[in-house]
Backbone bond lengths (Angstrom), bond angles and torsions (degrees), N, CA, C in turn:
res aa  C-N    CA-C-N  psi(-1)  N-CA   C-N-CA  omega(-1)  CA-C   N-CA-C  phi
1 X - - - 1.469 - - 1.519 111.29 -
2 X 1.415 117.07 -43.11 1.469 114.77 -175.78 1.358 106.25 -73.62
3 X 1.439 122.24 -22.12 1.258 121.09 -177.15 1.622 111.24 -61.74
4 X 1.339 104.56 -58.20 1.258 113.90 170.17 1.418 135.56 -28.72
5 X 1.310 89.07 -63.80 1.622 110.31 174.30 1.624 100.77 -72.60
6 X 1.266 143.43 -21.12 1.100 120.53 164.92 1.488 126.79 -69.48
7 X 1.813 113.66 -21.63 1.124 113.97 -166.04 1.767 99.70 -88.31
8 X 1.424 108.40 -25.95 1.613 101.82 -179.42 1.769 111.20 -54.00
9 X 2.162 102.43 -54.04 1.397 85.58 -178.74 1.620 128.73 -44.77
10 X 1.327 100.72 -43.88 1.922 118.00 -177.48 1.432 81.16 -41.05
11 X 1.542 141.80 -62.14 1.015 124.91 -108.95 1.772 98.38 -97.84
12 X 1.930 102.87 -27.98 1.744 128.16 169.90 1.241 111.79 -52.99
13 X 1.531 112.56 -33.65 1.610 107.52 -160.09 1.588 104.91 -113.01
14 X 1.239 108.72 -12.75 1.557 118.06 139.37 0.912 133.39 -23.70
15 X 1.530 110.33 -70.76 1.590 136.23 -162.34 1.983 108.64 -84.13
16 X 1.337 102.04 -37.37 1.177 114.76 174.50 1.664 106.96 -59.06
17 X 1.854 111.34 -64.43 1.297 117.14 178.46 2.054 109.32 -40.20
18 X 0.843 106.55 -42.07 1.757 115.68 179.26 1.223 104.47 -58.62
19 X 1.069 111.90 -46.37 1.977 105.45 -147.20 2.116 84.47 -79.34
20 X 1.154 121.35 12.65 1.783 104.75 169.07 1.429 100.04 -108.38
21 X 1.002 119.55 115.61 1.472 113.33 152.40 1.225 128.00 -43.62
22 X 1.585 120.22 149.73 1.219 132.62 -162.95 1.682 94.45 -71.03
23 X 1.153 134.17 -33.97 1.446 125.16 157.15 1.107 135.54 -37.47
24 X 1.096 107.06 -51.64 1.334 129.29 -159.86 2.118 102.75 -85.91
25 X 1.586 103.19 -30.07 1.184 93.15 151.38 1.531 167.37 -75.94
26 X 1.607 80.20 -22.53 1.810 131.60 148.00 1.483 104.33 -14.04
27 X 1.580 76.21 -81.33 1.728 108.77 -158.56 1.562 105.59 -60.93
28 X 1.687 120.12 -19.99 1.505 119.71 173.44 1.092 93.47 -78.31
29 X 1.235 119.26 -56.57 1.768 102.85 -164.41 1.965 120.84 -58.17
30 X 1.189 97.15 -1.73 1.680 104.27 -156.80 1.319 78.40 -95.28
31 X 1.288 120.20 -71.95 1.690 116.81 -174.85 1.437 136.32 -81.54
32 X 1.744 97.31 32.96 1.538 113.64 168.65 1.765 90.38 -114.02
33 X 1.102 120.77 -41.95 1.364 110.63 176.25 2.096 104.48 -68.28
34 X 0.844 133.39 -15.31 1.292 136.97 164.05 1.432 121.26 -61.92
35 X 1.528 102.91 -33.95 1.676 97.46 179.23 1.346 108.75 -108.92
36 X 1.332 108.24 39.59 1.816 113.17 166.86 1.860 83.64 -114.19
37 X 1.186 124.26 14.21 1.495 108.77 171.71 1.539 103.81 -84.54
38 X 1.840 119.20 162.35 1.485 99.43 176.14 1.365 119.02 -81.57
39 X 1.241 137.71 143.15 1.419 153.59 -168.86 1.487 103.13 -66.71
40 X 1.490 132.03 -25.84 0.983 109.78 163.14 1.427 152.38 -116.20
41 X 1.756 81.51 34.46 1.633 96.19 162.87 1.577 103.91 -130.77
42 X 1.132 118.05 -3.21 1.588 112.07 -166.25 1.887 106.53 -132.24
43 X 1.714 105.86 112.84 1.547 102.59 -178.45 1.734 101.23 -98.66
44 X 1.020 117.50 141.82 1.397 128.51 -170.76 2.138 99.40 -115.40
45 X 1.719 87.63 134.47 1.129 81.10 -149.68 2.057 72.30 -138.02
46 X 1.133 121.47 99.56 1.697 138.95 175.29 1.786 120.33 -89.15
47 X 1.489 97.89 115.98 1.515 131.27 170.18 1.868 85.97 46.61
48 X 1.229 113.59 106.68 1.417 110.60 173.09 1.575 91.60 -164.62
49 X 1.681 97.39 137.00 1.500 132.59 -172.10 1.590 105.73 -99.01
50 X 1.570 85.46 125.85 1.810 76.32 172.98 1.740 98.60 -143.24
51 X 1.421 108.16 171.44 1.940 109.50 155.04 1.108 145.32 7.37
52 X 1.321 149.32 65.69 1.692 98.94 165.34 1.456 98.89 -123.91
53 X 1.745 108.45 -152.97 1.407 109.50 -148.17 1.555 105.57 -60.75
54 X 1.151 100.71 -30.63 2.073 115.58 -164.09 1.284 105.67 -114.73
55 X 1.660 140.63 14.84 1.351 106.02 156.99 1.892 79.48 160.24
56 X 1.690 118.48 -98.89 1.571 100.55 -174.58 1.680 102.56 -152.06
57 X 0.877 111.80 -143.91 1.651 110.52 -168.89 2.193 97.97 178.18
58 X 1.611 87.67 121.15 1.430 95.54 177.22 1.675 119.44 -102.83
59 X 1.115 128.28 96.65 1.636 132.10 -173.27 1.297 103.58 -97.69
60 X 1.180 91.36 135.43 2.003 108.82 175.84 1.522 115.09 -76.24
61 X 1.631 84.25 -36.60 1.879 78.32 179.60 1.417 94.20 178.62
62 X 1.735 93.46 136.64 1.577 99.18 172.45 1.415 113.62 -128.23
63 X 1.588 133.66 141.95 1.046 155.90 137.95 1.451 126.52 -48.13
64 X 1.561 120.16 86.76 1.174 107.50 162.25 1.682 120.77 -112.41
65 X 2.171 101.27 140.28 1.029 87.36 -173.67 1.524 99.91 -138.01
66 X 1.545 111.96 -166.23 1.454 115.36 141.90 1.397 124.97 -40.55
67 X 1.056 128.41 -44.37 1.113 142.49 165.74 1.386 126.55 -40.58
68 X 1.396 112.69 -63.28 1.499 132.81 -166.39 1.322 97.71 152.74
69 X 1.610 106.60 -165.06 1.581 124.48 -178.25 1.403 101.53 -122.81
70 X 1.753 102.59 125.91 1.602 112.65 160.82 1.425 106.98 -91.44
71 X 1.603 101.36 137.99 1.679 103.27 175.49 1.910 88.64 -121.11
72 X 1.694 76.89 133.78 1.309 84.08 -174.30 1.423 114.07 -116.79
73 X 1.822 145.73 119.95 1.295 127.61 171.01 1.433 107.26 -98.93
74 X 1.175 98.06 132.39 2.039 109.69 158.44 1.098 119.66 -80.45
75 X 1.201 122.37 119.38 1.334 113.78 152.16 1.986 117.77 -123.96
76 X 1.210 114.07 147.61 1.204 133.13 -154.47 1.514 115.45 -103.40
77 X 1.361 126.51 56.15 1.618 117.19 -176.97 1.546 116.11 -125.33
78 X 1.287 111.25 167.39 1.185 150.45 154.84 1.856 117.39 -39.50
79 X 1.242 128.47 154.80 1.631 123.16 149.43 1.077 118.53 67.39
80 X 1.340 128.78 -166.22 1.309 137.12 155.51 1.408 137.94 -61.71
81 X 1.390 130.31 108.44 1.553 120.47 -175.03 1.799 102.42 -92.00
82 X 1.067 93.10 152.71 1.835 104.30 172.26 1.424 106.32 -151.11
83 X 1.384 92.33 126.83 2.258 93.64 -178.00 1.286 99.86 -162.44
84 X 1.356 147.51 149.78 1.083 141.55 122.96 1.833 138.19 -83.74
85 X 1.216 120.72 -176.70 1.571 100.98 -162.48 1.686 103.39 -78.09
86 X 0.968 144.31 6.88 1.661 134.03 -159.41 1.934 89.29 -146.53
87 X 1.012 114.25 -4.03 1.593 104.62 161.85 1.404 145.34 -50.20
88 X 1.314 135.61 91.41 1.172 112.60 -168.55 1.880 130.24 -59.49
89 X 1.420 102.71 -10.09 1.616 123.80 166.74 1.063 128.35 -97.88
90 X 1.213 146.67 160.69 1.569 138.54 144.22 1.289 86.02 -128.32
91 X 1.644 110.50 159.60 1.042 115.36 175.47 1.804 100.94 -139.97
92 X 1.326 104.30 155.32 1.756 124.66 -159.80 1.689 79.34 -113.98
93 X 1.467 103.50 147.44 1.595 98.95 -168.44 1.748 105.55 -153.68
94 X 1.477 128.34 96.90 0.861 123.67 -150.41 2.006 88.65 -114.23
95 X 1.765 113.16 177.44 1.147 107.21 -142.25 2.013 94.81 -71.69
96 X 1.429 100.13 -34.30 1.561 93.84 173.86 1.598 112.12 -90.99
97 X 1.053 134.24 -15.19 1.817 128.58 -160.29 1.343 100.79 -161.89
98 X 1.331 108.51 152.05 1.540 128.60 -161.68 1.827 87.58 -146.78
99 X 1.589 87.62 148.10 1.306 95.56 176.33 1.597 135.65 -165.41
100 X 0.950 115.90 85.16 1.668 143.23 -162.96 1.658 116.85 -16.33
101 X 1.391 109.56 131.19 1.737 112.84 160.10 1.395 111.37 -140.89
102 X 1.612 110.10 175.72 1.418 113.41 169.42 1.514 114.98 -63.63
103 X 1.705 97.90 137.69 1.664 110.57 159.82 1.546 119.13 -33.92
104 X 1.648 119.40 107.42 1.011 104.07 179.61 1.396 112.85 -73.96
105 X 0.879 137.92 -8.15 1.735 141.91 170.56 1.488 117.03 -62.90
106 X 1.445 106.41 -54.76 1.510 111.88 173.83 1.750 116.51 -69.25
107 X 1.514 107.90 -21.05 1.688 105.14 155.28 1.110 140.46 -76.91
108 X 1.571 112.84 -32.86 1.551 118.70 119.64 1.434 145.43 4.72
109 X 1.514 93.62 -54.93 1.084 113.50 -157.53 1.858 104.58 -88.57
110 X 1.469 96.27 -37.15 1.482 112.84 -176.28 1.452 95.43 -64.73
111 X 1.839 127.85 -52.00 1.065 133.18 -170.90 1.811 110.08 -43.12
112 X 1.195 105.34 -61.65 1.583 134.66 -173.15 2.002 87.18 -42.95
113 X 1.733 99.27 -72.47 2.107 82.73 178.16 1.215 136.23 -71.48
114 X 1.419 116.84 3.96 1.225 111.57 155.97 1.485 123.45 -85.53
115 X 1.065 110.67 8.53 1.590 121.98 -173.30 1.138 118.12 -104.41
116 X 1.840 108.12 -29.31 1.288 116.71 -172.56 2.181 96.93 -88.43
117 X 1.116 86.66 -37.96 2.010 89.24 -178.46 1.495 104.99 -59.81
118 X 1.501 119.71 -44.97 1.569 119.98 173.49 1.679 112.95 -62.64
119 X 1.424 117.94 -4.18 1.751 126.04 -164.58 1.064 111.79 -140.82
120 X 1.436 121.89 27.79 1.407 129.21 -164.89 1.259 117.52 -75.26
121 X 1.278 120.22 -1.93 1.772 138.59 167.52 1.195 101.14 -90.11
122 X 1.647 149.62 -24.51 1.123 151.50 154.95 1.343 109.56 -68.98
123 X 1.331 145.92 80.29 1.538 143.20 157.26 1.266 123.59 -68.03
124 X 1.352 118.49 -20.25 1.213 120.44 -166.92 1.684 116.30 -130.88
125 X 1.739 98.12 24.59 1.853 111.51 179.74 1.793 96.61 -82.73
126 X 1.404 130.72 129.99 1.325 143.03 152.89 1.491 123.19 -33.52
127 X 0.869 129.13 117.02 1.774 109.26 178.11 1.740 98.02 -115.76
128 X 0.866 116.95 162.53 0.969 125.47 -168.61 1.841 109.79 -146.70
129 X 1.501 121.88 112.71 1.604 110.75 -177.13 1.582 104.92 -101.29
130 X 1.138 101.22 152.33 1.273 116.12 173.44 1.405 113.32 -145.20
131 X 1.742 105.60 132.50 1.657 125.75 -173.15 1.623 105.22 -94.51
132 X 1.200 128.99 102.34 1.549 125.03 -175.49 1.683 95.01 -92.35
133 X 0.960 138.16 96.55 1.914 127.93 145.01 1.506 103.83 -59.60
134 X 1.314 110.02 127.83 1.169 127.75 166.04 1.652 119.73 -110.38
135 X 1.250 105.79 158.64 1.913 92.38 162.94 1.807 80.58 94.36
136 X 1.741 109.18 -169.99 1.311 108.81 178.80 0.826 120.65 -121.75
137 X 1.869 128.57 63.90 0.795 140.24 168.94 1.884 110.82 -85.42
138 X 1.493 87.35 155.66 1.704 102.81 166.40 1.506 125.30 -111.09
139 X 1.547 119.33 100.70 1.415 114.09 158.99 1.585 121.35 -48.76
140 X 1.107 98.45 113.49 2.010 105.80 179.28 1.641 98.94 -102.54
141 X 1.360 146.72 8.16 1.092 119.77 -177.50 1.933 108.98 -139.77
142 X 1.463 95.87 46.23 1.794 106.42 -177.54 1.552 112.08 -39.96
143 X 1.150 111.88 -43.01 1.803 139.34 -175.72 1.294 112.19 -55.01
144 X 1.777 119.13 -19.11 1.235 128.20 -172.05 1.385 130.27 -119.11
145 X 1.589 93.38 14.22 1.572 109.66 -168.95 1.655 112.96 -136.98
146 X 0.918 129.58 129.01 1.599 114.09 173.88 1.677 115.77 -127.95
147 X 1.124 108.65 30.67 1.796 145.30 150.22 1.870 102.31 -58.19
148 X 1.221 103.87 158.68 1.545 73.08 172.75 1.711 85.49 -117.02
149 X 1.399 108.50 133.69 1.213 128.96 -177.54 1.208 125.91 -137.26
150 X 2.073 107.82 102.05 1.228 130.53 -126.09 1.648 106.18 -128.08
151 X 1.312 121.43 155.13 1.421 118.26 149.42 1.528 117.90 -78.78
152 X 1.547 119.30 161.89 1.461 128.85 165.17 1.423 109.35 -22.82
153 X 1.195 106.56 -78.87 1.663 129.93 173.54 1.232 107.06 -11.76
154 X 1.230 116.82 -57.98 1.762 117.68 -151.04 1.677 101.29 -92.55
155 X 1.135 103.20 -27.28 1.662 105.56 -179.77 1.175 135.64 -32.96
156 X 1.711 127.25 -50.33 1.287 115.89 147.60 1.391 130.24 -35.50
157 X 1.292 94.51 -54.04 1.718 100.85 -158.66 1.736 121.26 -63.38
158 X 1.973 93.62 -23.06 1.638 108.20 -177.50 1.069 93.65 -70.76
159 X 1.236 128.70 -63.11 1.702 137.80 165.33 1.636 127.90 -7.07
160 X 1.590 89.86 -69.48 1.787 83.05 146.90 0.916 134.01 -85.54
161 X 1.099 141.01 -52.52 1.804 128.62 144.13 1.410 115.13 36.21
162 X 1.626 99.34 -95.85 1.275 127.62 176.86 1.705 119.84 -51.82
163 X 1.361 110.89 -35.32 1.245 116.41 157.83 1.516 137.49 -48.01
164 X 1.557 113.26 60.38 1.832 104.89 -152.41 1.945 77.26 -119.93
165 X 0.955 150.68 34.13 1.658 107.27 -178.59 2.025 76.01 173.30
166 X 1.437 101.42 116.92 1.142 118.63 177.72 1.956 116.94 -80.24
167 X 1.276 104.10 127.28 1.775 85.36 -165.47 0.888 87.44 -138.18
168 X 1.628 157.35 10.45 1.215 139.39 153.77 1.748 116.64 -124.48
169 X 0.879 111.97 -177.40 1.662 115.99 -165.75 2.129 98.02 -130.68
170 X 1.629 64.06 150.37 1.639 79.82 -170.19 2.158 109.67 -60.07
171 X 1.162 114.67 -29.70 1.313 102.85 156.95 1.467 125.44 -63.36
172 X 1.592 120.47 -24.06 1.811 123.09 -177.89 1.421 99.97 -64.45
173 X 1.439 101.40 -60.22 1.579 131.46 -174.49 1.817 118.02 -33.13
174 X 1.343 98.17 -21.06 1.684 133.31 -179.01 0.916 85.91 -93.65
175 X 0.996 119.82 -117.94 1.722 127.87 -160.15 0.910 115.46 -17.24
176 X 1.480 128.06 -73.09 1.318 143.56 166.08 2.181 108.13 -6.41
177 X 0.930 74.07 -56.99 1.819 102.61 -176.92 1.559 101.53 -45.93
178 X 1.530 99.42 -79.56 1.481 120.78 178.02 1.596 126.51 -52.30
179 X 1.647 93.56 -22.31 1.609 100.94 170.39 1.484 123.64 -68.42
180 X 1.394 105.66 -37.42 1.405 135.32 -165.37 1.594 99.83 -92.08
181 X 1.091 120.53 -26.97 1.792 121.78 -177.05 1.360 91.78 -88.96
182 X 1.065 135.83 -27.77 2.016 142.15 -176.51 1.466 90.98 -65.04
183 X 1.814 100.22 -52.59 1.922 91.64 -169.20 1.525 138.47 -77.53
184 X 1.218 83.29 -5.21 1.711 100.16 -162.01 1.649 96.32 -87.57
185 X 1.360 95.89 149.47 1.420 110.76 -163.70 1.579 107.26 -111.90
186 X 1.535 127.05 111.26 1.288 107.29 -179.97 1.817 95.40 -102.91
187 X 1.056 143.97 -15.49 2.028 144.87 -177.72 1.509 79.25 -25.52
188 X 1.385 102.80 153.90 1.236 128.25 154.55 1.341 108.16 -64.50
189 X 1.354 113.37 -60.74 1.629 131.80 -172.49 1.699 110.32 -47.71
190 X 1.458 122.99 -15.88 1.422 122.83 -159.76 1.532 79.45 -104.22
191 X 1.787 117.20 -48.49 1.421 127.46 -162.69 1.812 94.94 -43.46
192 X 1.104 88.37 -38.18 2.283 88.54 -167.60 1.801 102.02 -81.34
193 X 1.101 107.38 -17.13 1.769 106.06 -174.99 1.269 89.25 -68.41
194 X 1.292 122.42 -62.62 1.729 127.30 -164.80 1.320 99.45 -57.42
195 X 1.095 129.16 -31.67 2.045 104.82 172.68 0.913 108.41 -87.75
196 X 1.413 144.38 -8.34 1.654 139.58 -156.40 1.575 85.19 -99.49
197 X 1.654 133.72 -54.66 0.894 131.05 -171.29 1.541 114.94 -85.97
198 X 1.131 116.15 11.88 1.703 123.74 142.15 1.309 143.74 -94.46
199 X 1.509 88.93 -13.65 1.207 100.23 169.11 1.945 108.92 -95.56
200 X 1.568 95.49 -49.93 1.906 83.37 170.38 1.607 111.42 -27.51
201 X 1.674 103.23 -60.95 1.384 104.50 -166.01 1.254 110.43 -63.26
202 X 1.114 160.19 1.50 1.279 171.99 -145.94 1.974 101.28 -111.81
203 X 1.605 88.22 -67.01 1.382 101.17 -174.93 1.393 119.26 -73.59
204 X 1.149 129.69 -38.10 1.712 145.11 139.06 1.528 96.11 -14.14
205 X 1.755 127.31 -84.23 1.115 127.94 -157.57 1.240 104.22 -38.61
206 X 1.874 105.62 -77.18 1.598 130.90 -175.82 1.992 106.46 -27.87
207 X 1.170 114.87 -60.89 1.419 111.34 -176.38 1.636 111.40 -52.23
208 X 1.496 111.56 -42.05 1.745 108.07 170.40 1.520 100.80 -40.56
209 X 0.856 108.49 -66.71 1.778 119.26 -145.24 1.322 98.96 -63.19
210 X 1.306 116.38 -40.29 1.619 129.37 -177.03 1.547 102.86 -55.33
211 X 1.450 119.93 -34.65 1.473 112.92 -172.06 1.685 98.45 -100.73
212 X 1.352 126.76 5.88 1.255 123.12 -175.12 1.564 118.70 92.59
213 X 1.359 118.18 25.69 1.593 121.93 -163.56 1.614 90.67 -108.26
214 X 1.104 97.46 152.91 1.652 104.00 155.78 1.524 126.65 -91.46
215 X 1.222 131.31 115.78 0.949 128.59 -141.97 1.842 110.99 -89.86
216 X 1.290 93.66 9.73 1.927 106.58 -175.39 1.270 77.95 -113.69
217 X 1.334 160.17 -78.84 1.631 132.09 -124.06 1.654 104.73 -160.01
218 X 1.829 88.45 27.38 1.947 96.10 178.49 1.214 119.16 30.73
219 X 1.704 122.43 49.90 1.211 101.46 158.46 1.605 100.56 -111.92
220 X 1.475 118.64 -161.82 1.457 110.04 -148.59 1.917 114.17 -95.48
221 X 0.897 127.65 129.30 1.493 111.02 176.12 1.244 103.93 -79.31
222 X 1.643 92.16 170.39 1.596 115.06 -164.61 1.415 104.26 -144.45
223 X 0.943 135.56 170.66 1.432 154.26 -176.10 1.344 124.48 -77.22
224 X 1.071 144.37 49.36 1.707 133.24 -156.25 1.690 98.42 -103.91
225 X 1.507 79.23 162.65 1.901 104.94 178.13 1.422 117.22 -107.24
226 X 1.625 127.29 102.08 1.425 104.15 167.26 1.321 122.89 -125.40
227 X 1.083 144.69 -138.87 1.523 140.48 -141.30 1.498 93.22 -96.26
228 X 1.975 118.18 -37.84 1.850 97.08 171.17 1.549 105.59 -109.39
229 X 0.929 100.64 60.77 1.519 109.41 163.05 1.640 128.92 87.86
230 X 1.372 158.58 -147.15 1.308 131.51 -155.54 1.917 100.81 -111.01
231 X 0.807 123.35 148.57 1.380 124.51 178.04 1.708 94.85 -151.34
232 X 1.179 102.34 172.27 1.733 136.23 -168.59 1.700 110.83 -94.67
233 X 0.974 113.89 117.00 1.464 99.59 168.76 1.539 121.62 -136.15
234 X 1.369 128.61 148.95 1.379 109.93 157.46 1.471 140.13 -29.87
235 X 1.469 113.87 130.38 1.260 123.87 156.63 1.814 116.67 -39.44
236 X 1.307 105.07 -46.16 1.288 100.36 -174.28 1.499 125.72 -87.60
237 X 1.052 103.07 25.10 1.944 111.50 161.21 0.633 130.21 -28.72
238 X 1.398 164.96 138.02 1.798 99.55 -17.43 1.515 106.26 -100.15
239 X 1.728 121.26 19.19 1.522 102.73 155.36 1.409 125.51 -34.57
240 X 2.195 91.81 -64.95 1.257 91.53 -171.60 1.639 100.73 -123.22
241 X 1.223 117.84 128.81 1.533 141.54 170.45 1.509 127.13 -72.02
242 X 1.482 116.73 31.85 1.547 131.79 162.54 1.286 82.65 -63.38
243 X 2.077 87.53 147.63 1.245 104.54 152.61 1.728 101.20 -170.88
244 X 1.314 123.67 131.57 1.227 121.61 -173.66 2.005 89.27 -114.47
245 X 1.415 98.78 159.03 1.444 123.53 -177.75 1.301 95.66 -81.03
246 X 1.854 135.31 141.32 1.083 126.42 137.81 1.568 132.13 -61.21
C-alpha cells in the first residue's frame, strides 16, 4: 500500500513538474537570481507586456536602476547555440539536427524601443541588454557578438559590473516604475494581440525575403559565401547587416 501511494505522489509531482515549460522555468531561475540584487538600488520588474508604436512588446525582465535599465531576454535550450550580433537566425545545433530561432539581440532590441517610446521624457536613461541562455546549452560563437551574452551564473555580477556611474535619482527611479506599470498590459485580449502581431511581423519579414527584399531597409539581397557556407545578404553592406542562411 505505501508503495503505491508512493508511486502516485512521484507520479503528481511529475505531472505538475511538466505542465511548466522549459521557458517558463528559465525565466524563474533568472528572476530568483535577480532578487539576490540589493533592493535598494535595483527594482525588479518580471515578464511584463507593455505599448509600443505598432501593437506591444513582451520583456522577461527588467532592471530598473540608478544606473539605467537592464533588459534582459531568457532563453531556455538544449545543445549547441551559434548566432552572431546582426543575424537574423541563431541556430540550436544538436549532434544529428539543428534548428533555427529569432536573434535574441535583435528582440532585445525591439524590447529596448518600446521602452524608450513608453520613456520618451527620459532621453538620456542607459539601457543596457542582456542575453541570459539558460538550461544546458553552449554558446560557441562569443567572438561574434558584443551584446553581453551570458550564463545564469554570471548575471548578477554583469549587473554590477555595468553599474559604475549613477544617472538617475531615486524620485526618476519611481516614476520610471509607475510609468511602465501604467503601460503594461495584463487583458487577456491584449495577451493575444502581442502574438498575432508577432506573428504578422514574422510573416511580413519572411514574404520580403521570399521575393528577394531585405526585410530591415528593402534593399536587395544577394548571394554571398562565408566560412559556414553560402547565405543571402543585403545589398546595402555594411549599412545594413541582414543576412538569412540558405
Amino acid at each position: 500500500m505505501l508503495i503505491i501511494l508512493f508511486i502516485i505522489i512521484i507520479g503528481v509531482i511529475a505531472s505538475l513538474f511538466n505542465y511548466r515549460t522549459t521557458g517558463e522555468i528559465g525565466e524563474d531561475v533568472v528572476a530568483g537570481i535577480l532578487q539576490r540584487l540589493p533592493t535598494d538600488d535595483y527594482i525588479i520588474l518580471n515578464n511584463i507586456t507593455i505599448k509600443n508604436q505598432s501593437g506591444t512588446s513582451q520583456i522577461d525582465h527588467l532592471v530598473i536602476s540608478y544606473f539605467g535599465i537592464f533588459v534582459i531576454e531568457t532563453k531556455c535550450y538544449k545543445g549547441w547555440i551559434f548566432g552572431g550580433e546582426e543575424s537574423e537566425k541563431w541556430t540550436q545545433a544538436f549532434y544529428t539536427e539543428s534548428h533555427r530561432f529569432y536573434n535574441p539581440i535583435q528582440q532585445n532590441r525591439g524590447h529596448i524601443k518600446a521602452l524608450k517610446y513608453n520613456l520618451s521624457k527620459y532621453s538620456n536613461i542607459p539601457y543596457y541588454p542582456i542575453i541570459v541562455l539558460a538550461g544546458s546549452c553552449e554558446f560557441k560563437t562569443f567572438d561574434q557578438v558584443k551584446t553581453a551574452v551570458i550564463y545564469p551564473r554570471d548575471l548578477r555580477e554583469t549587473i554590477l559590473n555595468l553599474s559604475t556611474q549613477r544617472i538617475l535619482t531615486g524620485s526618476q527611479v519611481a516614476e520610471i516604475r509607475e510609468i511602465l506599470q501604467n503601460a503594461s498590459i495584463t487583458e487577456e485580449d491584449y495577451k493575444k494581440l502581442h502574438i498575432q502581431n508577432a506573428r504578422e511581423k514574422a510573416a511580413k519579414a519572411q514574404n520580403k525575403i521570399n521575393a528577394g527584399m531585405c526585410p530591415r531597409c528593402d534593399g536587395v539581397l544577394v548571394e554571398r559565401k562565408g566560412m559556414y557556407g553560402k547565405f543571402m545578404g543585403c545589398s546595402n553592406y555594411p549599412k545594413c547587416k541582414f543576412t538569412v542562411k540558405l
